[in-house]
Residue, then its C-alpha position, 0 to 999 in steps of 0.5 A: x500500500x502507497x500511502x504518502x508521509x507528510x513531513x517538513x513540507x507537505x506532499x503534492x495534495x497541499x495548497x498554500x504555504x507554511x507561514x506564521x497565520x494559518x493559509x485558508x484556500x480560496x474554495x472555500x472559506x474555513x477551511x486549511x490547506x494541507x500545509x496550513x493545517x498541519x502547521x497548526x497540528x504543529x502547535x498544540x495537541x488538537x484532541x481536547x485531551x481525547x485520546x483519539x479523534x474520528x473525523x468523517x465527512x457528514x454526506x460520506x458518513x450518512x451515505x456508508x450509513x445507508x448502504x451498510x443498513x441495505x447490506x445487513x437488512x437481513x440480519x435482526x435487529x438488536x435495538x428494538x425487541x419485538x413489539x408488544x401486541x398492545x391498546x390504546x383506549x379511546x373511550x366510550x368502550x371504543x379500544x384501537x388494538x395494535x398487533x404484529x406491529x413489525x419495524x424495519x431495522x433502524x438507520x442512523x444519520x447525523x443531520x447537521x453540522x454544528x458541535x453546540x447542536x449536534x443532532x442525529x436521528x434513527x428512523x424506523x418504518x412500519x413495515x407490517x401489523x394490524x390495527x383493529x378497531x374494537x367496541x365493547x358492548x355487554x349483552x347479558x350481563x357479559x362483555x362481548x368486543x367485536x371488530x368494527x373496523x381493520x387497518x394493515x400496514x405495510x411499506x405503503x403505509x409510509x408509517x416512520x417512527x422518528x427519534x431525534x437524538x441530542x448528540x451532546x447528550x447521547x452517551x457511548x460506551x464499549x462492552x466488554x464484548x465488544x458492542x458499540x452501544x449509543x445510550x440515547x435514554x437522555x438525549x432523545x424524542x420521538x415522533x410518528x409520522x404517516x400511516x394514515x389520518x392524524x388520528x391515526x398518527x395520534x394513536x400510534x404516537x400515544x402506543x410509542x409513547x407508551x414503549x418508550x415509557x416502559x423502556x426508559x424503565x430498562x435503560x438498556x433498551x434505549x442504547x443503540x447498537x452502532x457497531x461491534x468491536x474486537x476488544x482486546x485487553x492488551x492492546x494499547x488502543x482498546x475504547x471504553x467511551x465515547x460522544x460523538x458531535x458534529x463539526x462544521x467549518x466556517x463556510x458551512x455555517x453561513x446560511x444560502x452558501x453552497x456548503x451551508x450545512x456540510x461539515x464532519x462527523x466527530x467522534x471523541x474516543x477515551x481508551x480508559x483513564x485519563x483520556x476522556x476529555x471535553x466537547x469543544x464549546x463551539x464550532x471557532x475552537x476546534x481546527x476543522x479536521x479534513x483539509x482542503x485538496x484536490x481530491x478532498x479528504x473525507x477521514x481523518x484518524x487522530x490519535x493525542x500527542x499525549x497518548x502516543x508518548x504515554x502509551x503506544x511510544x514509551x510501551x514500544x520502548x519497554x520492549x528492551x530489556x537494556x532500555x526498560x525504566x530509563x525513560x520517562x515522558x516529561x511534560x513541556x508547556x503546552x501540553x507538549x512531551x518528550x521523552x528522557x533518559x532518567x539516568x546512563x546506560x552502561x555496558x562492560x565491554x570485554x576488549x582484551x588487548x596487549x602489545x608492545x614494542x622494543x627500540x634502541x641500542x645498548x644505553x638507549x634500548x628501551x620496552x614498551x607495552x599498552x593493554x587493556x581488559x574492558x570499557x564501561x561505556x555509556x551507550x547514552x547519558x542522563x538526558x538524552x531524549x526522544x523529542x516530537x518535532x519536524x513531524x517526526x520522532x527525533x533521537x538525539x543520544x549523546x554520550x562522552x566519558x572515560x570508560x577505562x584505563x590503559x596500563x601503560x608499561x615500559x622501562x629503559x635502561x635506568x628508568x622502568x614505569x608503569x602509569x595507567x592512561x584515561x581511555x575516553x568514548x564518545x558515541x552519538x546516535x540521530x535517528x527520525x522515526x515516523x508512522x507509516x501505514x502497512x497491510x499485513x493479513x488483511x489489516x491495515x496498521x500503523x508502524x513506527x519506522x525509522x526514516x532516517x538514522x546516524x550513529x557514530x563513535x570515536x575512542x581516544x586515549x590520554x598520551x604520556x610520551x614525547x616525539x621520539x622513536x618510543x613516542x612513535x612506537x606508542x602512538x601506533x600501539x595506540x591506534x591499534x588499541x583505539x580501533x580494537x576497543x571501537x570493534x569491540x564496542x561496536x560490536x557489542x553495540x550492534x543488536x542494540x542499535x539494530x533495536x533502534x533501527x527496527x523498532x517494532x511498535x505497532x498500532x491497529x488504530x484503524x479499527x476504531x472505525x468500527x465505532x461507528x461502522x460495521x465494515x473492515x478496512x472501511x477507510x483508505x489512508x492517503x496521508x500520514x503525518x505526526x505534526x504533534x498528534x498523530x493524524x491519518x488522512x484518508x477516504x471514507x469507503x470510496x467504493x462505496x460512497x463515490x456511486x450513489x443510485x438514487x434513491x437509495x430507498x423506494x418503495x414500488x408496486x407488483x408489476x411497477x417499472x421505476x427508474x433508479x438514477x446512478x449518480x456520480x458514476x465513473x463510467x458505464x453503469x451495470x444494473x442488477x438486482x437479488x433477493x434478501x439472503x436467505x429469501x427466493x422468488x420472483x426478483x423482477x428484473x432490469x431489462x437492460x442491465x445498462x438502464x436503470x429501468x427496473x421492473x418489479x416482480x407480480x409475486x403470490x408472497x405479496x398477497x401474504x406478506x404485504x410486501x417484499x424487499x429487494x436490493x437493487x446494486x449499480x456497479x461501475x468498475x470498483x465502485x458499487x452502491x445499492x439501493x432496497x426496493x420494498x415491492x408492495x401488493x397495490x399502486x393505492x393504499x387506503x386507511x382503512x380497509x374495512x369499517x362497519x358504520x351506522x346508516x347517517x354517520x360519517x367516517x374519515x378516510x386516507x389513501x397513498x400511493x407509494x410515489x405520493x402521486x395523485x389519487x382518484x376517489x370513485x363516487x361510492x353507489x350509497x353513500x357520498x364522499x367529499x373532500x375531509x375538512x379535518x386538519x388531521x387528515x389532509x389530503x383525505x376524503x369522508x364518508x357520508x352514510x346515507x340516512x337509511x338502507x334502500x328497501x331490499x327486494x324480493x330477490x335479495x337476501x334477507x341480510x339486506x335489511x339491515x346491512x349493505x356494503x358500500x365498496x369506495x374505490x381509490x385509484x391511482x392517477x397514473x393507472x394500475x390496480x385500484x385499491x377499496x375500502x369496505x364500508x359496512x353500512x348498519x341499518x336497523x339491526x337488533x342489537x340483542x343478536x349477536x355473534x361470538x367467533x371461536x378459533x379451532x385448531x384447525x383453522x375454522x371458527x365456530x360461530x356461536x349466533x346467540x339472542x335474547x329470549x323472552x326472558x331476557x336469557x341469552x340462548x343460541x337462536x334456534x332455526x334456519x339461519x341464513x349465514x352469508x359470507x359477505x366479504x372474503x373466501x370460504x364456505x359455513x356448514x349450517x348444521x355445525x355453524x363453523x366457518x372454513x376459510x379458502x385456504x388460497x384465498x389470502x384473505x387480511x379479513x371475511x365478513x360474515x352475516x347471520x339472519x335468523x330467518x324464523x325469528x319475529x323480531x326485526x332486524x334479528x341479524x348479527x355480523x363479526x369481522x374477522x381479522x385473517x388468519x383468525x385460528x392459532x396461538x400467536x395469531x392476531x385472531x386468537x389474542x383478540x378473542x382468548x380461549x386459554x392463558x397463553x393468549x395473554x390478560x389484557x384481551x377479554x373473551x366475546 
């Protein structure tokens, strides 16, 4: 991996000079060129006394956001538990009953820049359930709940469930297995938003609320997973907390500029003590993190000064024994380190050596010799040190001492000596480090290395003779002696400087990323640079954040064609689309796989399901972006789908296309709709039953006495299949006739049809009874009462209507809605309507 490494003066990305006051670029107002910001990394550590920054572009972060959650839709959702199946009580015996309400998995954004105000949000949307709308009536005495009206919800329904997190307040923690927990229980609000009349939004808004109260009673529910962590405890970057903020720069922050609005993701990570730090109190006091370029950055790694010295540089050097507890990290003003030699390191070094020499004739004969056993040399001194400047990790070593004696023996022919004389050494060592970034197994680290190193040593020794023949002999003894002593040092020296040569200190720093993404190696490095801090200039996932299909969510119907843009794409573009893992069926298809025009599949799971998803992928050479696809059954959804109502009353409506295009209301043959005057229901229409049933006739069933459906149909302007809404219409019905469903296991119902008598004594109506299926598949045995639903019929819901033919009382006539399937614990039929405890106590038996 090429990764460039910025130092003295920056690389061929930099813009503007080096001088005293911080360059700006012309682009854009606020923020430095290259070479400007690493001047000002040069003069103080930037972190806030964090032991780390992760900076990434607020667009880039909130598109990886996005095809993270397309690519891992599969996979269950650890923040929201299942739903509970629950009510919200309206009065006057009137329950809205919510089942099987289902979430899509969560997607995070951040959706500003501003370090006073940083704000996230988690949308989620309805993707399936029902809701019921149940009345309680008694009838001898016990209570008898019946369905009055059903709503389903699916993708089309365009119900979001939106929190709005206070980032300042949202607290971030690592477990000790690794999740990367958000803790939003302080810094959130929620809100509801779609899914039919503002009614409708008030009710599922009041059964959030509910949630959420019995969740802010179990804190742990309100901490959003981000991301999972590899912790190892050993490892010197090893997160515990963290906040996360965003940062815009000056430009940024000026309303109608081009950038208003752009800015950084900023996550401030503590590795343990002493390194959780402070936010930033406004945007002005922290240095805007991606530098200006031609190819802009959209990452930056930061890793504290104070951090590097204490605990990635000095446990690097703890690595040699000849070097372990003879260093300390000394503060300098302004929060600046070095790094000392507490006190020398010395070394005996065996240079066993003797020689000697003869000279002269007869009174003038003289005998000499030099030797020398071993040196004590300091290898360095009290205050050689390891400083940070020039962007890099300077070693100045300097070490001059006596180290030994020699003995010095010689006579002539009256006059023998021995004298010791001082061997002296001096050694110096220069030596630059800096970071690198290597890939080794797949991972990308950062490893110190030395970038450039000098190391010198010189021995003398102290002279005790003159210019003479003797002199001259011991001078060349001398220098023989000086260069096997300096052997002997160097060589003994040698695997020690080897060490410093080849420091191996090691960071996975880039695995911090993981805060806050799922991805490995979701960063590409491009420039590394220790101006003080330690700072990693990159590209956040390129491949992945380059290409952007747009939209990067839609929803569509069977047999729909939809065409998806490819933004930003560096040449031809190659379109497909594949089913969820795990999933098969009918995916649709992209005729041209050149085109984005892709047409969606008519699929029989559709009638079941109420929708499907897809993910649609756009490929250009390396770069890729998906988009999810939710196919759903019809062009209109309508709110609601079935709903009984009194001759005379009204009943407001909604219906939505998933385009949000333009509906068509078709004139009912009864009743009269007309455009919805309530504010809560915009855009929506109101029923208006008529004030009595027409007059059946002859030919007709008896039912039609007193119950009619009026079908309103809603189409979409664009064309495609129409959408109803079934309005019962009540008449005249005996309100002492009614009936009572029963789930078997078999997945018919019994169907209990019971009356008052004479005396006021609830008792099965006896006689012919004239049962119809008014709404939905299936057939009724007369004789057993018990309702067979068409197994391949599909049906959400039947309507059934009983009329007691031989009995004198008017209207003698009863009907149930049944929401499908009716039969089997957990199904929403079953809680509605218990018949043993597993079906929970908050449901009463009709």
């Amino acid at each position: 991996m090429e990764i460039k490494e910025m130092k003295g003066k920056a690389t061929g990305k930099a813009t503007g000079k080096a001088t005293g006051k911080a360059a700006v670029t012309d682009k854009r107002a606020g923020i430095l060129s290259l070479e400007a910001f690493l001047n000002e990394m040069e003069v103080k550590p930037q972190t806030y006394d964090w032991d780390a920054l992760l900076v990434f572009d607020r667009p880039a972060t909130n598109k990886l956001l996005i095809q993270e959650f397309i690519e891992r839709i599969d996979v269950p959702d650890k923040f929201f538990p299942k739903l509970p199946d629950s009510a919200v009580d309206a009065g006057n015996g009137i329950e809205h009953v919510l089942l099987g309400l289902e979430l899509d998995r969560a997607l995070l954004s951040f959706e500003n820049a501003d370090i006073l105000g940083s704000k996230a949000k988690l949308v989620m949307r309805v993707v399936a359930g029902k809701h019921l709308e149940v009345i309680e009536v008694y009838h001898d005495g016990e209570p008898v709940r019946s369905v009055q009206a059903i709503t389903l919800y699916n993708a089309a329904t365009h119900g979001l469930l939106e929190m709005n997190i206070n980032l300042r307040a949202a607290k971030g923690t690592v477990d000790t297995i690794g999740q990367v927990l958000l803790d939003i229980a302080d810094g959130k609000d929620h809100r509801f938003s779609g899914g039919g009349t503002g009614l409708e939004k008030e009710r599922l808004g009041s059964y959030f609320a509910q949630v959420f109260k019995d969740w802010d009673e179990n804190g742990d529910r309100l901490k959003f997973p981000l991301s999972e962590l590899v912790v190892d405890n050993a490892a010197a970057i090893n997160p515990k907390e963290f906040s996360i903020g965003t940062h815009a720069p000056q430009s940024a922050r000026v309303r109608g500029s081009a950038n208003y609005g752009d800015g950084a993701v900023v996550v401030f990570v503590s590795f343990g003590e002493g390194g959780k730090g402070s936010i930033p109190p406004d945007n002005e006091s922290l240095l805007y993190m991606l530098p200006d370029a031609p190819e802009p950055y959209t990452s930056n790694l930061v890793m504290a000064h104070r951090f590097i010295v204490l605990n990635v540089f000095m446990s690097g050097l703890e690595q040699f024994d000849w070097m372990k507890g003879k260093f300390k990290a000394v503060e300098l003003v302004g929060k600046r380190y070095k790094v000392s030699a507490t006190g020398a390191s010395s070394e005996s070094v065996p240079c066993v050596f003797s020689e000697g020499a003869t000279g002269g004739l007869g009174s003038e004969e003289w005998v000499i010799s030099l030797a020398i056993d071993s040196v004590l040399p300091n290898l360095f001194d009290l205050g050689s040190e390891f400083v940070f400047e020039g962007r890099s990790i300077k070693a100045r070593w300097r070490s001059k001492k006596k180290v030994g004696d020699v003995v010095y023996t010689g006579s002539t022919e009256w006059n023998p000596w021995q004298r010791l004389l001082a061997v002296e050494a001096e050694i110096s060592i220069n030596a630059s480090y800096k970071f690198n970034v290597v890939s080794e197994d797949g991972k990308v680290l950062l490893r110190l290395e030395v970038e450039a190193f000098e190391s010198s040593s010189s021995v003398t020794v102290e002279k005790s003779w003159g210019d003479t023949a003797l002199g001259h002999a011991a001078d060349r003894i001398s220098s023989n002696l000086i260069a096997h002593v300096e052997q002997a040092m160097n060589s003994r020296f040698k695997e020690k400087i080897n060490d410093l040569k080849n420091m191996n200190i090691v960071i996975d720093a880039l695995r911090l990323n993981n805060l806050l993404f799922r991805g490995e190696n979701v960063v590409e490095p491009r420039d590394a640079a220790l101006p003080l801090d330690l700072t990693l200039l990159g590209n956040l996932a390129p491949k992945q954040t380059t290409l952007t299909v747009n939209p990067s969510q839609v929803i569509v119907t069977s047999g729909q064609s939809f065409e998806f843009k490819a933004e930003s794409a560096p040449g031809a573009v190659a379109w497909d689309v594949k089913n969820l893992p795990g999933e098969t069926g009918d995916r649709g298809v992209f005729k041209d796989s050149s085109k984005g025009i892709y047409t969606a599949p008519s699929d029989d799971a559709l009638l079941t399901e109420g929708q499907r998803r897809l993910i649609v992928t756009a490929t250009s050479g390396d770069f890729v972006s998906r988009a999810l696809v939710s196919v759903v059954p019809s062009h209109v959804t309508v709110n609601p789908w079935v709903v009984a109502i009194n001759v005379g009353t009204k009943h407001s409506m909604s219906a939505g296309t998933p385009d949000s295009s333009a509906v068509v209301w078709d004139a009912p043959g009864l009743g009269t709709i007309s455009p919805d005057d309530d504010p809560l229901n915009p855009g929506g229409y109101k029923y208006s039953a008529p004030a009595k049933l027409p007059k059946r006739e002859e030919t007709d069933p008896q039912y039609y006495k007193v119950l009619r459906i009026d079908p309103v149909t809603v189409r979409a302007a664009a064309g495609g299949e129409p959408a109803t809404i079934d309005m019962l219409l009540v008449g005249a019905k005996d309100v002492n006739h009614w009936l009572v469903p029963k789930g078997r296991e078999d997945g018919s119902v019994e169907l209990k049809f019971y009356c008052l008598d004479g005396d006021l004594e609830k008792v099965e109506v006896p006689g012919n009874v004239e049962w119809t299926v008014l709404r939905g598949k299936g057939t009724i045995d007369k004789d057993t009462r018990v309702f067979n639903p068409d197994r391949d019929a599909k049906d959400q819901y039947v309507i059934i209507v009983a009329y007691a033919l031989e009995s004198t009382v008017p209207g003698a006539c009863a009907y149930v809605i049944l929401p499908m399937p009716f039969a089997g614990v957990p199904t929403p039929g079953e809680r509605l309507y218990p018949n043993n405890e597993k079906a929970g106590g908050i449901w009463k038996t009709i």
